[in-house]
Every structure is written in structure tokens, then in C-alpha cells.
C-alpha positions in Angstrom: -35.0 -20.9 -22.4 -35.8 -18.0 -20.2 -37.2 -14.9 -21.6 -34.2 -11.9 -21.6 -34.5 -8.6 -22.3 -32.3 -6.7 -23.7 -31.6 -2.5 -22.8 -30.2 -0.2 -25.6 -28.6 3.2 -24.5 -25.1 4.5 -23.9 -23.4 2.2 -21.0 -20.9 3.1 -18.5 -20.0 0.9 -15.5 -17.0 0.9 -13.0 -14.6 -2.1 -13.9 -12.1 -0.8 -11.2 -10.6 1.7 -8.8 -8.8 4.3 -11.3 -6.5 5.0 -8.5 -4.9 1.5 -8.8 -5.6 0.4 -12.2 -5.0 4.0 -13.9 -8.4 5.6 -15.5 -8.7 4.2 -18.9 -8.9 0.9 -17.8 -10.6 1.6 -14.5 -14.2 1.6 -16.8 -16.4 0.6 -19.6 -18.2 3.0 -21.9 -20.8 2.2 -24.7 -21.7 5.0 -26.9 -24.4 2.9 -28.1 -24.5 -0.1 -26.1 -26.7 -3.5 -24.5 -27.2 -4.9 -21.5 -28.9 -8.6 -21.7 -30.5 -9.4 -18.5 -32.5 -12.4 -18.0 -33.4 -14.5 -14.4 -32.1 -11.3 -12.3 -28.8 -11.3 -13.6 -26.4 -10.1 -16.4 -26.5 -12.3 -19.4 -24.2 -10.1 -22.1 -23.2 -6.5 -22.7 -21.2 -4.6 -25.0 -21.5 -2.4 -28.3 -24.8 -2.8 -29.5 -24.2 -4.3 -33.1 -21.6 -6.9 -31.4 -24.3 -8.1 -28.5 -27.0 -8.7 -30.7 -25.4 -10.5 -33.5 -24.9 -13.0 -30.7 -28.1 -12.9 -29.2 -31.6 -14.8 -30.8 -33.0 -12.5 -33.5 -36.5 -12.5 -31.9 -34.4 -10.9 -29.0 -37.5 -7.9 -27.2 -34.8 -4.8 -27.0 -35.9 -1.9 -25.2 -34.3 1.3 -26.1 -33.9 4.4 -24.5 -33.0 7.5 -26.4 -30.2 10.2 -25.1 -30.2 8.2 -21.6 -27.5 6.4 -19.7 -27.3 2.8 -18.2 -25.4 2.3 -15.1 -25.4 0.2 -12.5 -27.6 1.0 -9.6 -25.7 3.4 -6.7 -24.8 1.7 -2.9 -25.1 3.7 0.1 -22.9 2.3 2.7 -24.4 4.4 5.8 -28.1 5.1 6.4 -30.7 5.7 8.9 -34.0 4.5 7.9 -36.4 6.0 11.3 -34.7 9.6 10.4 -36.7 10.2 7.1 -39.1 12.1 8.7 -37.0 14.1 10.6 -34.3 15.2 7.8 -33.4 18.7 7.7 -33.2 18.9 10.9 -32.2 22.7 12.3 -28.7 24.2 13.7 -27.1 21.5 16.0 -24.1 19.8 16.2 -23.9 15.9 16.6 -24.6 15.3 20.4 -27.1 18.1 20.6 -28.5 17.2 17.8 -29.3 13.1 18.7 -30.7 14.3 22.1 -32.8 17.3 20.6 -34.1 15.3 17.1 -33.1 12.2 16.7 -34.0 10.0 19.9 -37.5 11.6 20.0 -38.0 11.2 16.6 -37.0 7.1 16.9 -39.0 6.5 20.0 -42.2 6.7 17.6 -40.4 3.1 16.1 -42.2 1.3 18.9 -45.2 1.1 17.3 -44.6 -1.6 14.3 -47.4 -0.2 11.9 -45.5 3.2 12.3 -42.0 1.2 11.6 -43.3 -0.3 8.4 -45.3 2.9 7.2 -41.6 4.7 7.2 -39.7 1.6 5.9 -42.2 2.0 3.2 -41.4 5.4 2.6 -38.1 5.5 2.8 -37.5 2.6 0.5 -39.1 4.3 -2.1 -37.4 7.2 -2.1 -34.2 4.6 -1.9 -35.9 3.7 -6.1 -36.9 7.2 -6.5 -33.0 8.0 -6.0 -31.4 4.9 -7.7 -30.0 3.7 -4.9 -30.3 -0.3 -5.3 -28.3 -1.0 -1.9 -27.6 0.3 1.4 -26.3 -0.2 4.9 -29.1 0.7 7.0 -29.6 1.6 10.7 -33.0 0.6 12.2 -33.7 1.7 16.0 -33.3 -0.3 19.5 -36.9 -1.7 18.8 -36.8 -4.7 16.9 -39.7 -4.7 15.3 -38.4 -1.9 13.5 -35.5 -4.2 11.4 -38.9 -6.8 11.2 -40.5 -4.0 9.4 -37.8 -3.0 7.2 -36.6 -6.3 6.2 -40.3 -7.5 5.1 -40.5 -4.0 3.1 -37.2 -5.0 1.2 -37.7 -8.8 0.8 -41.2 -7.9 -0.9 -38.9 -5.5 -3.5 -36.5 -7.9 -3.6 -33.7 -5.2 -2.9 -30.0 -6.9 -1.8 -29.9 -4.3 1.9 -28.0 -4.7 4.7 -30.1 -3.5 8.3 -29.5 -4.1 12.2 -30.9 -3.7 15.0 -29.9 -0.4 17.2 -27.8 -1.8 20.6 -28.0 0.9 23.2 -28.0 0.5 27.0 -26.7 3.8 28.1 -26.7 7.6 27.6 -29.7 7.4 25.9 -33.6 8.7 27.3 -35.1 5.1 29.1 -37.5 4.5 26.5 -34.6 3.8 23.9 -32.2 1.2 26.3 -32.2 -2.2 25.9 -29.5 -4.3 27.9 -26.8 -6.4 26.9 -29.4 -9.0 27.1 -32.1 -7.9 25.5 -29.4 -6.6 22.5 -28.0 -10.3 22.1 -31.2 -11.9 22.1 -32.7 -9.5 19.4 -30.1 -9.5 17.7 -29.4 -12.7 17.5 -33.1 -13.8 16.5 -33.2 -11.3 13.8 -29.8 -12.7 12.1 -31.9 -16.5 12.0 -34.5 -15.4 10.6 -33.5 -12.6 8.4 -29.6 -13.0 7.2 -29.2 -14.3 3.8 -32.8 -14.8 3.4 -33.3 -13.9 0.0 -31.1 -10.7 -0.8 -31.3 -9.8 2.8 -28.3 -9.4 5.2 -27.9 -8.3 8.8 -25.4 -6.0 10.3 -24.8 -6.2 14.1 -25.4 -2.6 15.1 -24.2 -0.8 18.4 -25.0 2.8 18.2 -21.5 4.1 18.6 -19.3 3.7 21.7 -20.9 6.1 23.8 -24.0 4.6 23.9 -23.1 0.8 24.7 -21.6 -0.7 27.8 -18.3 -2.7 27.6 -20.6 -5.8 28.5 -22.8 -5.0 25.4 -20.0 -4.4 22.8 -18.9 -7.8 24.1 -22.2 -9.0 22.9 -21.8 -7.7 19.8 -18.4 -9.2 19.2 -20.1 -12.2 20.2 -22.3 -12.5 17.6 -19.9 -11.4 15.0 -18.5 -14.4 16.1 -20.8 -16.7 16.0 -22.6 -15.9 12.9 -20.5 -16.0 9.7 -21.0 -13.2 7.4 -22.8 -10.8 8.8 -21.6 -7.1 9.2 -20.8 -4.5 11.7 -21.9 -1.1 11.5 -21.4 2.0 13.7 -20.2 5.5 14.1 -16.3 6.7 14.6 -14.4 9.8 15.2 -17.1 12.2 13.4 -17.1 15.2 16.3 -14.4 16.2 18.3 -16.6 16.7 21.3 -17.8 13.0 20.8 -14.2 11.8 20.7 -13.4 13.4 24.4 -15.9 11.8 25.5 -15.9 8.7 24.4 -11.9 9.3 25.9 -13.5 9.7 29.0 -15.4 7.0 29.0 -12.8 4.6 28.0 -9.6 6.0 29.6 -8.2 2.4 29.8 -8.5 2.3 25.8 -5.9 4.2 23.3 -8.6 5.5 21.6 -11.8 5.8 19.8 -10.8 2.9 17.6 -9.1 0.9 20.1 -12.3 0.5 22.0 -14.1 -1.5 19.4 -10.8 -3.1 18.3 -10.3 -4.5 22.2 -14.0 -6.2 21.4 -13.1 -8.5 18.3 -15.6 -5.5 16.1 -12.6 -4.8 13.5 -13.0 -7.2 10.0 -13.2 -7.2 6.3 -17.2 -6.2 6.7 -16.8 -4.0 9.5 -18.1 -0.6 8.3 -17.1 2.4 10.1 -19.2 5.6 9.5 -17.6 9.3 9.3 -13.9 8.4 10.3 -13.5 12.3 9.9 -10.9 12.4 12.9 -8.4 9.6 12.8 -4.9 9.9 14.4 -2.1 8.2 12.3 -2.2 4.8 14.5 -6.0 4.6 14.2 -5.7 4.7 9.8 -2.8 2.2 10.2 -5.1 -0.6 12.1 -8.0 0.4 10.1 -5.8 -0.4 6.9 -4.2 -3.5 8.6 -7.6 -5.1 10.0 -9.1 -4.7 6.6 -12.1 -2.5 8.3 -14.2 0.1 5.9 -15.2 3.6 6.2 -18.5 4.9 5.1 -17.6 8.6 3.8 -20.8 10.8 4.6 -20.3 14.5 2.8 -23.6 15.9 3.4 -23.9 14.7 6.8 -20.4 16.1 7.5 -20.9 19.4 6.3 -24.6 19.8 8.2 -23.1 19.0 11.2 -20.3 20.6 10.9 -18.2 17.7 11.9 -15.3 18.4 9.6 -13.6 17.1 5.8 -13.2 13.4 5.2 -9.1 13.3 3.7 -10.2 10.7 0.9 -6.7 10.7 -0.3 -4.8 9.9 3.0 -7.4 6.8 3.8 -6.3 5.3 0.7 -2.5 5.7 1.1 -3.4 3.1 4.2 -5.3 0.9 2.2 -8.5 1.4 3.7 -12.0 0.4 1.6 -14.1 3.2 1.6 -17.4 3.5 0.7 -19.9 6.7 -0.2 -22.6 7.3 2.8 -26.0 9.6 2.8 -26.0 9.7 6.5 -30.2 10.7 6.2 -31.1 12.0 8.5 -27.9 13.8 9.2 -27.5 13.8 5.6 -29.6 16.3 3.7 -30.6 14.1 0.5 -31.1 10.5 -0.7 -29.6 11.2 -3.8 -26.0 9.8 -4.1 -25.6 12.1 -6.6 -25.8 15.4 -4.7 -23.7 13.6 -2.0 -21.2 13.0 -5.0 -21.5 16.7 -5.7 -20.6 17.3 -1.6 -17.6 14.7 -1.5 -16.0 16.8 -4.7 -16.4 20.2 -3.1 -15.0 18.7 0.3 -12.2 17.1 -1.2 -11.6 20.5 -3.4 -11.6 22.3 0.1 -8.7 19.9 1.1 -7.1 20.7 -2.7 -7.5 17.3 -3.8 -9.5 16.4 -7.2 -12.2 13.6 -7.8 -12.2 12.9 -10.7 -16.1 11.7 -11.9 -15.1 8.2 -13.0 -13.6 7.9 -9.4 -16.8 9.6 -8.3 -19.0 7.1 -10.2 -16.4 3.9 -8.7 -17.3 5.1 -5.2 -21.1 5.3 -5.5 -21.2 1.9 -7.4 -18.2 -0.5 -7.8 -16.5 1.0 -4.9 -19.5 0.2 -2.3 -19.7 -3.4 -3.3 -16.0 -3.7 -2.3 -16.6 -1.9 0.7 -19.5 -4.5 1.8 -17.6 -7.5 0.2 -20.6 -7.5 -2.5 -18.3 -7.1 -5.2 -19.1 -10.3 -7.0 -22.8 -9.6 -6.5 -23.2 -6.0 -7.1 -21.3 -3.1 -8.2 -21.2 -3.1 -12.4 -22.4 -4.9 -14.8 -20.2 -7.3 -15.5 -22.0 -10.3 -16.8 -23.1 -13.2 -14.3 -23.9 -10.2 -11.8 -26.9 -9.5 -10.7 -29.0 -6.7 -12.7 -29.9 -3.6 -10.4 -29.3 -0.9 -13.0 -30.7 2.3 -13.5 -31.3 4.4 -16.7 -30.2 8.0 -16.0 -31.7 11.4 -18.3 -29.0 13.5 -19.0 -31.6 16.5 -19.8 -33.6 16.0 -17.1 -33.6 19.5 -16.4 -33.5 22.8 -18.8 -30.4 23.5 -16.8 -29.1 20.1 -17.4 -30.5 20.1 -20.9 -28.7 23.4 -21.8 -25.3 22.3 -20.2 -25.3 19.1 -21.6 -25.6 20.6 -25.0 -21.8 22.5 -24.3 -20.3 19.2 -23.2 -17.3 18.0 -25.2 -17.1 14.4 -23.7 -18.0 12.2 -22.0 -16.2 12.9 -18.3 -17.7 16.7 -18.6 -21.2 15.0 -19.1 -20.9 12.7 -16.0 -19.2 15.9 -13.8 -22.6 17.7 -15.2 -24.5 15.1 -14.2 -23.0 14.1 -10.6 -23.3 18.0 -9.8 -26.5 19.5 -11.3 -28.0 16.0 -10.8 -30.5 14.7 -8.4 -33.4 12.3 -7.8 -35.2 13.8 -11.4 -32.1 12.8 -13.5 -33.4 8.9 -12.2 -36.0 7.8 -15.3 -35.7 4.1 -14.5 -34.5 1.8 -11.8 -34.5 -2.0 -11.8 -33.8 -4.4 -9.0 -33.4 -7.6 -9.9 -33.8 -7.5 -13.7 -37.5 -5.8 -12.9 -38.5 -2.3 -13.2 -39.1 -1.0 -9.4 -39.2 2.9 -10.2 -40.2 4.9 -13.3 -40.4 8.2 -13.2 -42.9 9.6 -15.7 -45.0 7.3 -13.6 -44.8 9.0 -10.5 -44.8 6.2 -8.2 -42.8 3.4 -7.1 -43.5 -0.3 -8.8 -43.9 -3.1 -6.2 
């Protein structure tokens, strides 16, 4: 039989989205609970006496004292060549790719450069507990070879594509509609579904691609089943003029990638901040997601994501860190951003909702839902074990909690990357924070 180990903490997952299912069954809480995880995957959980009078006495159980298991957080919108240039100062989104970002990616040329960052910014993924993401590279392909090695050798389930851009953009970051294809296309062969890895056809935003390359990119959407789309809608109002103006013969912003077969069930639309009625309606009928980026938003002043309106038209929606654009890899500080934006808009998220989005919530969004997303048994174990005192602050407030919802608000809002003690991937231990660095 194959060794398992068992965890002993308090347990919380998501089970379900409180706004359809009501909130006392949308979860599952363990004051004192296990997980059993053996071959990468869930084998039992529940209250602790119940699991292990099921389990083989000689059972090793690992226990962690005033800590929290959950399942590991999914970011739904990322930009892996922007670590380095996070924080970024005092522009607005097409000032701001012009001024920062496209410099800052033309570096991604150089493939030892490519996997130095990857390297670096997949740690800090562990450091944050963030188990999965949807991740940008850049136009060069060797930067998605450079990312995707860094995951496989973690064994992290991520979702990365190649950058398709052949216009509006400085020279040394175009490729064609060619060029876009071909890459494109020999990355999804030799990188999709290879181990936990999955590619996501990836044109820049409207703007930046031809008709004849967002043509190729519904191409290979069709020709390759399963893999994703990601890009950029409707997060300025300058960039939505223009992309008018680009595309007078379209309805709109949506309608342009709609007219090229890029709408589906793992389509994943970043930002959304702007939609007209019509645009929410075919998002909700075509089954397409929205990655919902707080920090990114509020830096860049591109406006408030209406959470509650997106749902009234059915639409999957997913939490997003937007880095570089983003200010932090945590998902919990962007957790603490999507409650205050939401507050500004006088609507309420509630943390168990809060928790659904960063977890349960993203799997849905990326149709990973039986895969990822709790820890429901037969799925596989990314986990992390979070300190609710990781700070005197926290310590102190924690203390004045009278249950367990004012504990997780405490934690989602003074929280950050030190409140992460332990992440697995996999069933193995990838990050441990009293060690300082990042196991590999």
C-alpha cells in the first residue's frame, strides 16, 4: 500500500458557491480535523477522531497547532515577465505598457533571463500559497519554454501562453500571424497536458493583434481540444475607444473576439471592468469567464469590478493578481482589495464567498473543478497550512475573535504572504516558511 500521511489542524474548504447553495452548506469546517493524502491526491478527511478510527493505526500524522488547512489559492490572471517591474509608478494602462511594461519584456529574449524570472516568480507563487494560475509569458517563446520547465520540475498544475502581438507594439516585441500560429502551436504539442501543464492561447488584447492573427488564434482553439484562451477586455475607457476605432465594423470590445470563434467555457477574460448590458448577456450565454483583478484595478485606476451584476448573468468569475499591474502576489491582500471595492459599490463579500473565489471558485472558472479547488477526497492535494498569529497584530486580533467567519475576515484582511507556514503541491511540501526558502 502506498505510504499516506495524514495533516491534523482545523480544516476549512469551499464545497460550493454560497450564492447558489446558501452559506451553511456552501463549506466544510473542522475544528479539529484530517486530511489523508497519499500518491498526490486526497485519500479521506473529516473530524479528526472519525478519520483515524478508519485509517491504519501505524497511520504518521503530522500536526499543526493553532493553524488552518485549506486548499491551495488559484490566480486566474498573471503576468510572469512583470515581477521585476511591479510597483510600477503613476500611469494609467496604455501609458503605462508603453512606458514599463514593453521595455521591461523585451529582456525575455534572452532564455537564461526567462528562466531566472520564471524561477523567481514561481517561488514567490509557494511563498504566497498560490498552487495555480493563468499565466501570461511574452511574444518570445522561449519565454513559455522557460516557464513551463520551471513548473513541470515543481510539479505545479499552471496554465501559460505564449504573448500574440503583431501590431501597436515597439518592433522588437511583434511577431506575425505566422510566427504566432507556429509558436503557438508547437508549444501546445509539446507542453499541453504534459504532466500538470496546460497551454492557453494568448493574444495580448485586441489592440495589439491583427484580424488575421486573432483568426489564428481561433484557429488553434479549434484545433486543439482543451486548451484555454486568455486576454484583456474592457479594463480602461481610453482602451475601449480605441479598440472602437480600430474595429468600427464590430459592436464592441466583446464582439471582436466573439466574430473570431475566441468565446467558450475556458475562455478567460481579464478585468471586464466596463461591460455594456449586451456584452454581460453573451459573456453569460457563451459560458466565457472573467478574471476579477482588485489590485490591478485600483493601481491603474481603471475602475470597480460589479461582482454582483456579473453573477445575475451567470458569468464564472474568477480572483486575478494582475502582477505586474497588481501590487502583490498574495491572494489574500487582493481578497482584502475585492472586499473594499465591492464595499465602494455597497455590496458585501462575505469571507466564505471571499475564500470560494480564491479557491473553489477559480477551479470552476478554469474548468479544473474536479481537479482542484477543495479538498474533497479523490482531488488532488495542493493545500496549504495558514498561521492565524502570524503577526502580533494578527496574534492580538485573533485573540478578540468570536468565530470562526471574524477569524477568516482577520485573516483575508491583515493577511499576507507571512500568514503562509506551509504549502504543498502535489501531496509534497514545496514552501515552508520558518525555512526561508522554497523546496524543489
Amino acid at each position: 500500500m502506498t505510504h499516506a500521511i495524514a495533516y491534523r489542524a482545523a480544516i476549512l474548504h469551499s464545497l460550493a458557491d454560497p450564492a447558489k447553495v446558501g452559506l451553511d452548506a456552501s463549506y466544510a469546517y473542522y475544528e479539529d480535523g484530517v486530511l489523508v493524502v497519499a500518491d498526490g491526491h486526497v485519500r479521506d478527511i473529516g473530524p479528526a477522531d472519525t478519520v483515524l478510527a478508519r485509517q491504519p493505526a501505524d497511520l504518521e500524522v503530522i500536526r499543526f497547532e493553532n493553524q488552518l488547512i485549506t486548499s491551495g489559492f488559484i490566480d486566474t490572471h498573471i503576468h510572469f515577465p512583470q515581477t521585476e517591474m511591479i510597483a510600477s509608478y503613476g500611469e494609467q494602462l496604455l501609458d503605462w505598457l508603453n512606458n514599463y511594461t514593453f521595455p521591461e519584456e523585451r529582456k525575455f529574449v534572452d532564455a537564461a533571463h526567462a528562466a531566472r524570472v520564471a524561477t523567481l516568480f514561481l517561488d514567490e507563487l509557494l511563498r504566497n500559497g498560490t498552487t495555480t494560475a493563468m499565466v501570461f509569458g511574452t511574444v518570445h517563446k522561449a519565454s513559455v519554454e522557460a516557464f513551463f520547465a520551471e513548473s513541470d520540475k515543481r510539479n505545479m498544475r499552471m496554465i501559460a501562453g505564449k504573448v500574440m502581438m503583431d501590431r501597436h507594439a515597439p518592433d522588437y516585441l511583434l511577431d506575425t500571424p505566422e510566427s504566432g500560429y507556429a509558436d503557438s502551436k508547437a508549444l501546445i504539442e509539446r507542453w499541453h497536458n504534459k504532466g500538470r501543464q496546460l497551454y492557453a492561447v494568448t493574444p495580448r488584447f485586441a489592440p495589439t493583434s491583427t484580424a488575421e492573427q486573432l483568426s489564428a488564434a481561433g484557429k488553434l482553439l479549434a484545433e486543439y481540444e482543451g486548451v484555454y484562451l486568455q486576454t484583456h477586455l474592457s479594463e480602461n475607457k481610453q482602451e475601449i475607444e480605441w479598440v472602437r476605432s480600430l474595429f468600427p465594423e464590430r459592436k464592441g470590445y466583446l464582439d471582436v473576439y466573439d466574430h473570431f470563434g475566441l468565446l467558450g467555457e475556458r475562455s478567460v477574460f481579464a478585468h471586464a471592468v466596463h461591460l455594456e448590458q449586451e456584452e454581460c448577456e453573451r459573456m453569460g450565454e457563451s459560458d466565457s469567464v472573467i478574471s476579477f483583478c482588485p489590485t490591478s484595478n485600483l493601481f491603474l485606476g481603471s475602475g470597480l469590478f460589479d461582482l454582483p451584476r456579473m453573477e445575475e448573468h451567470r458569468i464564472r468569475v474568477g480572483l486575478g493578481t494582475d502582477v505586474g499591474g497588481g501590487t502583490s502576489f498574495s491572494m489574500l491582500q487582493t481578497i482584502a482589495e475585492a472586499y473594499k471595492i465591492q464595499q465602494l459599490q455597497q455590496h458585501k463579500l462575505h469571507p466564505i464567498k471571499a475564500l470560494y473565489l480564491a479557491t473553489l471558485g477559480g477551479a470552476r472558472a478554469l474548468r479544473l473543478e474536479n481537479k482542484i479547488g477543495n479538498l474533497e477526497v479523490g482531488k488532488e492535494a495542493d493545500f496549504l497550512v495558514l498561521d492565524l498569529h502570524a503577526t502580533p497584530l494578527m496574534d492580538a486580533r485573533m485573540n478578540n475573535a468570536h468565530n470562526l467567519f471574524e477569524q477568516l475576515f482577520v485573516l483575508m484582511m491583515l493577511g499576507d504572504d507571512r500568514a503562509i507556514a506551509e504549502t504543498y503541491i502535489y501531496g509534497d511540501c514545496r514552501y515552508r516558511r520558518d525555512q526561508r526558502q522554497t523546496a524543489v
